[in-house]
C-alpha positions as CSV (number, residue, x, y, z in Angstrom):
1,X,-1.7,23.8,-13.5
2,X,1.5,21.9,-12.4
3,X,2.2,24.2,-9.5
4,X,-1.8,23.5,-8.5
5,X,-1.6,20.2,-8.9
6,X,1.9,20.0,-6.7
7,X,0.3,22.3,-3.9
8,X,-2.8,19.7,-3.8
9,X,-0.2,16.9,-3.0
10,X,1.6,19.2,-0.3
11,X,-1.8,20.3,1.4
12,X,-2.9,16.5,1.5
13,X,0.9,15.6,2.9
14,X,0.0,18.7,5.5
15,X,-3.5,17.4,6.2
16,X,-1.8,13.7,6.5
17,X,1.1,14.4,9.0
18,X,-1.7,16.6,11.3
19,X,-4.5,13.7,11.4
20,X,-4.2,13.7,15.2
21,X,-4.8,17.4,15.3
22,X,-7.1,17.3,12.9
23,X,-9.2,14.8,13.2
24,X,-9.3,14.5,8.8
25,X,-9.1,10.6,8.0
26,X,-6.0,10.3,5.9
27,X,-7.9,8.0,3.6
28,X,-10.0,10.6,2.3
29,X,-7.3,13.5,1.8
30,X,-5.7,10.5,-0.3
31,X,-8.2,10.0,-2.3
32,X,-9.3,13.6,-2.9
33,X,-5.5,14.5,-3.6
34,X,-5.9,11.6,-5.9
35,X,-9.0,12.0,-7.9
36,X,-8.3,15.8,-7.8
37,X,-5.2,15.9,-9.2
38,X,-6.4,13.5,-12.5
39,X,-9.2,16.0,-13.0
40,X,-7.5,18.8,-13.2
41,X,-4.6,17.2,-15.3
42,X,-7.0,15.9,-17.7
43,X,-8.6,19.3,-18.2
44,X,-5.3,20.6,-19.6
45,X,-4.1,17.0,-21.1
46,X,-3.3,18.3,-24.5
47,X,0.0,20.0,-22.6
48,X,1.2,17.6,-20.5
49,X,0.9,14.9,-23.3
50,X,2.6,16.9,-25.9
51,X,5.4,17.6,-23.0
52,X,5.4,14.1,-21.8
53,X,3.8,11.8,-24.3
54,X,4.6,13.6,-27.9
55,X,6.1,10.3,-29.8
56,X,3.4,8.3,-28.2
57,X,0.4,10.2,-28.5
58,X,1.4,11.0,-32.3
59,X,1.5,7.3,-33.0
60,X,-1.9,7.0,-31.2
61,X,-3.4,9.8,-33.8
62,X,-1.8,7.7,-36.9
63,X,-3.4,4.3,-35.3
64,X,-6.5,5.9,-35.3
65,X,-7.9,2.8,-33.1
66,X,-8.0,0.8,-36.7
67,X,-10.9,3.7,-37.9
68,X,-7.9,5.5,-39.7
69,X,-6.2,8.5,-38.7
70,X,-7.5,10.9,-36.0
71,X,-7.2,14.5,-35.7
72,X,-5.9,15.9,-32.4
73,X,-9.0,17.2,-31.2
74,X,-9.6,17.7,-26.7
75,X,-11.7,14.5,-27.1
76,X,-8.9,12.6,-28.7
77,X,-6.7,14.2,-26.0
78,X,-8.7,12.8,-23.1
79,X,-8.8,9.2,-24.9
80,X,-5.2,8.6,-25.0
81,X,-4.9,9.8,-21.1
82,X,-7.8,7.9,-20.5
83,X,-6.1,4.6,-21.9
84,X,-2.8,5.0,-22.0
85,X,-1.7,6.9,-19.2
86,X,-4.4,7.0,-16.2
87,X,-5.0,3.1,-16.9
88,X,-1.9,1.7,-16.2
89,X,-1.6,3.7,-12.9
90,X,-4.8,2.5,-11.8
91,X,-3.6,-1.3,-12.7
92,X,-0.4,-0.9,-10.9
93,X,-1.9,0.6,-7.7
94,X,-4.7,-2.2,-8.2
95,X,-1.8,-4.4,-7.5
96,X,-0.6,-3.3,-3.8
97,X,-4.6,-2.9,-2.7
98,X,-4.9,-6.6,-3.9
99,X,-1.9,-7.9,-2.2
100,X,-2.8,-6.0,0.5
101,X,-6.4,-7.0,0.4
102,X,-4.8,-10.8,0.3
103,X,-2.6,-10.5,2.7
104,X,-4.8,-8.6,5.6
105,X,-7.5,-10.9,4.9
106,X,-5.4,-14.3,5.6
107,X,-4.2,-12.6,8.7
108,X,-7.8,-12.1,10.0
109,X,-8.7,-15.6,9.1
110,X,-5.8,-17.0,11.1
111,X,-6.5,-14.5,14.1
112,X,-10.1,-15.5,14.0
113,X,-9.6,-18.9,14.3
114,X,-7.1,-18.4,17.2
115,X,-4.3,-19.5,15.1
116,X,-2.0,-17.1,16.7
117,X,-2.8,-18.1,20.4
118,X,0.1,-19.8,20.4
119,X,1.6,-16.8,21.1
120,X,-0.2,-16.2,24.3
121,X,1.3,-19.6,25.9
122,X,5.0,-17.9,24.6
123,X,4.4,-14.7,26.8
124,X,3.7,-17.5,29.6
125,X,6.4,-15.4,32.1
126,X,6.5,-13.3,35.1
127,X,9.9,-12.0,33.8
128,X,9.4,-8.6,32.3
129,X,12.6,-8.9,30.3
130,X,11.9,-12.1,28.8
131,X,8.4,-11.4,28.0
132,X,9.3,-7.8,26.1
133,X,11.9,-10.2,24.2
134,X,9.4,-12.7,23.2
135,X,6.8,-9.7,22.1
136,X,9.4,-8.6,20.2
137,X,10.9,-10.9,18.2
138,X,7.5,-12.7,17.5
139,X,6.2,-9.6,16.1
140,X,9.7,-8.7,14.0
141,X,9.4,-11.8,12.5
142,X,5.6,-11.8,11.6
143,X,5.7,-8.4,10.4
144,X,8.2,-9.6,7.8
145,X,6.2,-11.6,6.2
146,X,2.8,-9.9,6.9
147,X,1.7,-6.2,6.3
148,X,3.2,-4.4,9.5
149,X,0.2,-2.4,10.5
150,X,-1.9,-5.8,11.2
151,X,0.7,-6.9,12.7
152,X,1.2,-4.0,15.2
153,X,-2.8,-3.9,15.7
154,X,-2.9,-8.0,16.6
155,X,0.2,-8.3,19.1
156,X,-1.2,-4.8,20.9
157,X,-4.2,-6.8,21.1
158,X,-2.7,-9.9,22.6
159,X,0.0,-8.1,24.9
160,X,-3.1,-5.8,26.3
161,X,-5.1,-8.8,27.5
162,X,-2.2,-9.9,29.1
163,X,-0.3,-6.9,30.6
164,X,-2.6,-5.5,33.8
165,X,-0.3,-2.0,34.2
166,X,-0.9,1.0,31.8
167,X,2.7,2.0,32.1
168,X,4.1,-1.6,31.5
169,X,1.8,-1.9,28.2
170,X,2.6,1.6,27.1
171,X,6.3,0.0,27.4
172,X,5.7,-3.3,25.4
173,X,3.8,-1.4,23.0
174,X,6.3,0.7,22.0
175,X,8.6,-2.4,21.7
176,X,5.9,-3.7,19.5
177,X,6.0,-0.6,17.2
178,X,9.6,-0.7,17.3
179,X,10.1,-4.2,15.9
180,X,7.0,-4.1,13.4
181,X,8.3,-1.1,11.6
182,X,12.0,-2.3,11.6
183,X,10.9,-6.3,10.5
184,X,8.3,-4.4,7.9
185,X,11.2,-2.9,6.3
186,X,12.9,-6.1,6.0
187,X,11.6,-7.9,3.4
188,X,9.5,-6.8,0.1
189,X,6.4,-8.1,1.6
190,X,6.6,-6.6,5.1
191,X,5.7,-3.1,4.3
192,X,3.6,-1.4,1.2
193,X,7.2,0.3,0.4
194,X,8.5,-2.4,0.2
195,X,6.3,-3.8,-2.4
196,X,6.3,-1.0,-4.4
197,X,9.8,-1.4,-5.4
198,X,9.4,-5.3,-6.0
199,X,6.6,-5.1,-8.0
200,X,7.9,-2.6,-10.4
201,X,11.1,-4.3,-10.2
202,X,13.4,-1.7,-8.7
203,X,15.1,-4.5,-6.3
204,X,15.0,-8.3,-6.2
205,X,13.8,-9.6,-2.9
206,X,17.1,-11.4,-1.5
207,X,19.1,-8.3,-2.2
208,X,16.8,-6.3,-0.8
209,X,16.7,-8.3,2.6
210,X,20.4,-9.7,2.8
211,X,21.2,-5.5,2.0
212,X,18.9,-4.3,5.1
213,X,19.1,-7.2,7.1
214,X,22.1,-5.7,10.0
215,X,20.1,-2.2,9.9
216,X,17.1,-3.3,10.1
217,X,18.2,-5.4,13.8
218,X,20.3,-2.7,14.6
219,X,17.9,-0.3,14.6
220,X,15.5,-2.5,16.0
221,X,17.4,-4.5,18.9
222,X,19.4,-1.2,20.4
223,X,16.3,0.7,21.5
224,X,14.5,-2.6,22.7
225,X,17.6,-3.5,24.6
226,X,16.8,0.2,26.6
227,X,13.2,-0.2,26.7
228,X,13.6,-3.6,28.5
229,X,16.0,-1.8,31.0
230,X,12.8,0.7,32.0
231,X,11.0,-2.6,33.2
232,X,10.4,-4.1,36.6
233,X,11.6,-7.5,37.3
234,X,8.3,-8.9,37.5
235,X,5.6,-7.9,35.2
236,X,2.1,-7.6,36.6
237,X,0.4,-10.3,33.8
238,X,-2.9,-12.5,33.8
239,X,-3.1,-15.5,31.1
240,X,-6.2,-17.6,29.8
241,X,-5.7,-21.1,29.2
242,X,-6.1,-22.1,25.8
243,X,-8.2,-22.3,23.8
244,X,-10.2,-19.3,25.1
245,X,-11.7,-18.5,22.1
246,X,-16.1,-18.7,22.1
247,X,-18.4,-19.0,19.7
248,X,-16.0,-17.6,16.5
249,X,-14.6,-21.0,16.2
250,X,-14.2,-24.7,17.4
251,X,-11.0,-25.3,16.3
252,X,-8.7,-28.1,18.2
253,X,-4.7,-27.5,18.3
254,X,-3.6,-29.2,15.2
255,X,-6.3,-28.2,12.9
256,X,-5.3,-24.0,14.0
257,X,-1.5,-25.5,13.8
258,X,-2.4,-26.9,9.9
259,X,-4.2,-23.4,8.9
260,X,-1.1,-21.3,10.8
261,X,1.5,-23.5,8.3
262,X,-0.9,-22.8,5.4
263,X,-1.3,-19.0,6.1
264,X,2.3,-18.2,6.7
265,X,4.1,-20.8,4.5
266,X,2.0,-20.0,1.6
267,X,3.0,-16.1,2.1
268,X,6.8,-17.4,2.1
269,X,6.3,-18.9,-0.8
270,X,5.2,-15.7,-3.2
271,X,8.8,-14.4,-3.8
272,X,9.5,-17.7,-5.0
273,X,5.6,-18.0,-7.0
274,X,6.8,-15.0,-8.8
275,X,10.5,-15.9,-10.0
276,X,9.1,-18.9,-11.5
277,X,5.6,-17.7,-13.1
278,X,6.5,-13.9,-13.6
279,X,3.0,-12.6,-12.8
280,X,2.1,-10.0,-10.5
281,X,2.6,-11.3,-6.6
282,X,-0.7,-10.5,-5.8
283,X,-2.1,-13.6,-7.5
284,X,0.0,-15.6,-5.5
285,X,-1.3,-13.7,-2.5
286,X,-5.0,-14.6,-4.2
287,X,-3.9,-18.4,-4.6
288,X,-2.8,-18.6,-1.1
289,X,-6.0,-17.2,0.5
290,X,-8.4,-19.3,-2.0
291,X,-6.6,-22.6,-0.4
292,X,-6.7,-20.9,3.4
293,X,-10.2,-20.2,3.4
294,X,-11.6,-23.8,1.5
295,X,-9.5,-25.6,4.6
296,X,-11.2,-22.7,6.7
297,X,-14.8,-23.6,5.1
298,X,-14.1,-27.4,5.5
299,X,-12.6,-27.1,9.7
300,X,-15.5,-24.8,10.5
301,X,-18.5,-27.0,8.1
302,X,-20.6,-27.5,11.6
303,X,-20.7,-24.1,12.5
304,X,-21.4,-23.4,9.4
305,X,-24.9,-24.8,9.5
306,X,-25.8,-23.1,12.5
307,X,-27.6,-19.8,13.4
308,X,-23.9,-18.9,14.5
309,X,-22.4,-18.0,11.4
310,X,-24.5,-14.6,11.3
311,X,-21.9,-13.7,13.9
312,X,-18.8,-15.4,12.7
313,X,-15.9,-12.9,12.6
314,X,-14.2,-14.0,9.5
315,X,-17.3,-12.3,7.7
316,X,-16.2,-9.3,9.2
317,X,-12.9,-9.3,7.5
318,X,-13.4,-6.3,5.5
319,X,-13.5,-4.0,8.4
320,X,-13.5,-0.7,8.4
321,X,-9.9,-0.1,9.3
322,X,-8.7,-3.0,6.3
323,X,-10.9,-0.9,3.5
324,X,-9.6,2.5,5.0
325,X,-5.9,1.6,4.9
326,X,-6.6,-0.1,1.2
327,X,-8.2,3.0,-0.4
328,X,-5.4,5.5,1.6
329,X,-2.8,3.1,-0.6
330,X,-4.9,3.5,-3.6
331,X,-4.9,7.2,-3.0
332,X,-1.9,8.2,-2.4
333,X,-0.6,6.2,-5.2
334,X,-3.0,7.9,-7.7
335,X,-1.6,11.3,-6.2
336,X,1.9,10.8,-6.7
337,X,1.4,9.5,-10.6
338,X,-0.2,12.3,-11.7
339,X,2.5,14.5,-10.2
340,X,5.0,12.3,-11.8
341,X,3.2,12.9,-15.2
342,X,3.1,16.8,-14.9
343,X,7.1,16.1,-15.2
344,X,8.1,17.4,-11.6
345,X,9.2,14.2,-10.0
346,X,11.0,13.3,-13.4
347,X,13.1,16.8,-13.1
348,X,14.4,15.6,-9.6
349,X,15.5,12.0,-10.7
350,X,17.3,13.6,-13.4
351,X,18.9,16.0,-11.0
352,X,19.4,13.2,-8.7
353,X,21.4,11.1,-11.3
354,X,24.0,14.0,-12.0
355,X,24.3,14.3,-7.9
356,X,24.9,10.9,-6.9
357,X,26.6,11.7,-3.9
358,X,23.5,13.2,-2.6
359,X,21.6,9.8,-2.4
360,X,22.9,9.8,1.3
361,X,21.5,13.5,1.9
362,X,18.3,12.8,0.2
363,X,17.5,9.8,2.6
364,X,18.2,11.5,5.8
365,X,15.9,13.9,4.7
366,X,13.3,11.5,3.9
367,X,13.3,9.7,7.5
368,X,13.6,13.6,8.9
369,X,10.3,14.2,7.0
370,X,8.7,10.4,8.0
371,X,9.1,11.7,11.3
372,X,5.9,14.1,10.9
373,X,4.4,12.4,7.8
374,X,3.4,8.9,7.3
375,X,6.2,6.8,6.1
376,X,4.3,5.4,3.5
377,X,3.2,9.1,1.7
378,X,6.8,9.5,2.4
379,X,8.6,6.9,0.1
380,X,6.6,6.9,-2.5
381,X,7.5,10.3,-2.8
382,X,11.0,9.8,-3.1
383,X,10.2,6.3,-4.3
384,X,8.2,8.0,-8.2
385,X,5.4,5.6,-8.4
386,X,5.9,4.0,-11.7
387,X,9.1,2.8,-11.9
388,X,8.6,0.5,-14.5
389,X,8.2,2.7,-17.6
390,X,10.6,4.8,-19.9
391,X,11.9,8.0,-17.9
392,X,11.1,7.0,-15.1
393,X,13.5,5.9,-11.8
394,X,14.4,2.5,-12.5
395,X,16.1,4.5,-15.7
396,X,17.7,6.9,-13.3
397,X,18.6,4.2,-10.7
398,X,19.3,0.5,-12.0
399,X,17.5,-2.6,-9.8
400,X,19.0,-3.1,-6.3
401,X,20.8,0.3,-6.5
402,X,21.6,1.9,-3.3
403,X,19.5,4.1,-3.4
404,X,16.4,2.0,-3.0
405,X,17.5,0.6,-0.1
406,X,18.9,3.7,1.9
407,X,15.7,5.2,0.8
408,X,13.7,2.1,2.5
409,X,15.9,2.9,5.9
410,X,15.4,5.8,6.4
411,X,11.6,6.1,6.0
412,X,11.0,3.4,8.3
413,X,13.7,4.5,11.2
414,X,11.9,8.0,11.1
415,X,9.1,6.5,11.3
416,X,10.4,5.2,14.7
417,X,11.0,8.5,16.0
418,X,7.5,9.6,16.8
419,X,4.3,8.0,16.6
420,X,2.8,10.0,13.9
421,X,5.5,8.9,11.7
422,X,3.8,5.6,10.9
423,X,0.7,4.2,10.8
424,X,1.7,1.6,13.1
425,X,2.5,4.5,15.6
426,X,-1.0,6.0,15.1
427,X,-2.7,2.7,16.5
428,X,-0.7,2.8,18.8
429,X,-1.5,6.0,20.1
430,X,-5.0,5.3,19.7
431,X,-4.9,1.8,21.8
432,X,-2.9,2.5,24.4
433,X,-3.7,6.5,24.7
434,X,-0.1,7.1,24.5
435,X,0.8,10.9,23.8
436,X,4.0,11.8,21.2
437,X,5.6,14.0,24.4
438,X,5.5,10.6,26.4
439,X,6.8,8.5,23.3
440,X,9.8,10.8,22.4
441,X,11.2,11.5,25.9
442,X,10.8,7.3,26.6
443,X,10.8,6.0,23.4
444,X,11.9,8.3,20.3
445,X,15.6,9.1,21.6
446,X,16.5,5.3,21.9
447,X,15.3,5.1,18.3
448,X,17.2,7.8,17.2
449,X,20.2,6.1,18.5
450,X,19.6,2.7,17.4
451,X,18.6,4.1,13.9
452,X,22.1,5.9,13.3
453,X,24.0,3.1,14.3
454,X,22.0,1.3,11.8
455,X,22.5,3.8,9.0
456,X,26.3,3.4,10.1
457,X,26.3,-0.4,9.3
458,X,24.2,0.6,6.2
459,X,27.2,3.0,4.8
460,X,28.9,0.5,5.8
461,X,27.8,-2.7,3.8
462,X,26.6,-0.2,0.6
């Protein structure tokens, strides 16, 4: 059943990394893989818990759920996986989907209300160099604080409505792609990775960014520097005076300015909201989005009361694409735990602790495989998805160890490489039509090179 339950996972990886090809929504394989996999473990629970959960599941029977002692019956079996082991899985996936869920929804409350405009009047330039510049390090900084695919999705939008030529916005897309993914992997809030290992406590946010701060610019500023060199002079661009919006929202400058410092400074604020309460970073996520959308309710109360608000876009903030990349998250986490608890992924940390000096190895081939499969699927993998619990990774690896952190790298710079290697990459496929032959020979080979130089000042600080 373990060998079944590990080819699911491998099929849904192979059904993941050929989406394009395919045309199978990664969301679903996810969640198949991951309801699946709990069925069929379940079925033969009473070996994997006497394998993995002996001590605990014996003091379960003497407990008796305050009836007295139980007898180890199938039903009994299925109880204590139903309670004890599936339940906390589901809690701690619960808690990326609702940080995520947050986080994606402030971010369509500020775009709604044009907070990000401002933006626009940035890219105010004929300059193709300066304007790939500005693109760039307006989205490397936003994605660090804000879940990189959004990001990605938002400044495609804005550079699209600016940039006339096809070619000139297949360029600045890819420097948007480049500098999403690379300030994503910045910061324990940039990426879901990245929030994996913070909310399990596997690394500490300022070690985790003051580690993978050089890389990350390396690896993002080298290729950006050569994409900026494929450029014209002049960029053929047409602006909109602001404010541009329409009927969505009424808005003056200060009031999008005073919702802008509210969205983004609140979202700053969680690392810290955590050190000093203790409790789960989603809930700060929760608080921050509660007070964004009263001052949202209260700056929008006249349009409010009209027939408008039937078509006011902030309802519309659980879009399709939000609740699709929510349940592929919840998936894939589900998928990888009850791998975990057939024993497999617990074999390799151990054989990983005796081979330290494979940790290097290991992460090359992790960004060789986020290449072809979504750097997301990919970390987790090597990431185990409950390191918070007895045998498990943090045991194997202590908080802030390396290993975290090269891991981390090397997803995201092969996630660089070519476009299916992220799901930034796959927007941005489908939004500007780009093909992975085009992206490679233009794109991918700069990112190769700025990603190694990066891993070289990685090895370096480690």
């Amino acid at each position: 059943m373990t060998l079944i339950i590990v080819a699911i996972l491998v099929l849904a990886f192979l059904l993941i990394s050929t989406e394009s090809l395919t045309n199978v929504n990664k969301a679903a394989v996810a969640i198949f893989a991951g309801t699946v996999g709990w069925v069929l473990y379940i079925c033969y629970g009473t070996d994997f818990v006497m394998s993995q959960h002996a001590g605990d599941y014996t003091d379960f029977l003497k407990g008796g759920w305050k009836l007295g002692p139980l007898q180890s019956t199938s039903v009994t079996v299925k109880e204590y996986i139903a309670q004890y082991v599936f339940l906390p899985y589901v809690g701690h996936a619960a808690e990326i989907v609702l940080f995520l869920l947050a986080t994606m929804t402030i971010v369509e409350i500020l775009n709604n209300n044009g907070c990000f405009d401002f933006i626009t009047q940035l890219m105010k330039t004929r300059s193709s160099r300066r304007m790939i510049w500005t693109l760039a390090i307006v989205t490397f900084v936003i994605s660090a604080n804000l879940d990189n695919l959004t990001t990605t999705v938002m400044m495609l939008v804005m550079m699209h409505k600016i940039v006339q030529s096809r070619r000139q916005r297949m360029i600045f897309g890819s420097a948007i792609l480049l500098a999403a993914n690379c300030g994503g992997a910045l910061t324990v809030i940039g990426n879901p990775e990245g929030l994996v290992l913070w909310t399990r406590g596997a690394v500490t946010a300022t070690n985790f960014s003051s580690i993978l701060a050089i890389p990350c610019l390396l690896a993002w500023v080298i290729p950006t520097w050569m994409l900026s060199r494929m450029l014209p002079d002049r960029v053929d661009a047409g602006w909109i005076a602001m404010p541009f919006r329409g009927d969505d929202t009424r808005l003056n400058v200060w009031q999008r300015l005073v919702m802008l410092f509210l969205g983004i400074g609140g979202l700053w604020f969680i690392p810290t909201f955590r050190d000093i309460t203790k409790l789960s970073p989603f809930l700060g996520a929760l608080c921050v989005l509660a007070i964004l959308w009263v001052v949202n309710e209260i700056f929008n109360r006249k349009l409010m009361r009209t027939e408008q608000i039937l078509t006011h876009k902030h309802l519309m903030v659980l879009q399709y694409g939000v609740i699709q990349t929510m349940l592929y998250v919840m998936g894939m986490l589900l998928a990888l735990s009850v791998v975990k608890e057939t024993g497999v992924l617990d074999d390799f940390f151990a054989w990983m602790n005796g081979n330290r000096e494979c940790e290097w190895i290991v992460g090359v081939g992790a960004g060789l495989v986020s290449m072809v499969l979504e750097n997301f699927s990919t970390a987790i993998t090597f990431f185990s998805p409950d390191v918070n619990t007895a045998g498990s990774a943090v045991q194997t690896f202590a908080p802030n160890s390396p290993y975290w952190k090269i891991i981390s790298y090397c997803v995201m710079a092969g996630g660089n490489i070519l476009t299916i290697g992220s799901m930034s990459g796959l927007a941005l496929m489908k939004m500007e039509h780009i093909h992975a032959g085009w992206y490679f020979k233009n794109v991918g080979w700069k990112a190769v090179v700025g990603s190694l130089v990066g891993l070289l000042a990685l090895w370096m600080i480690i």
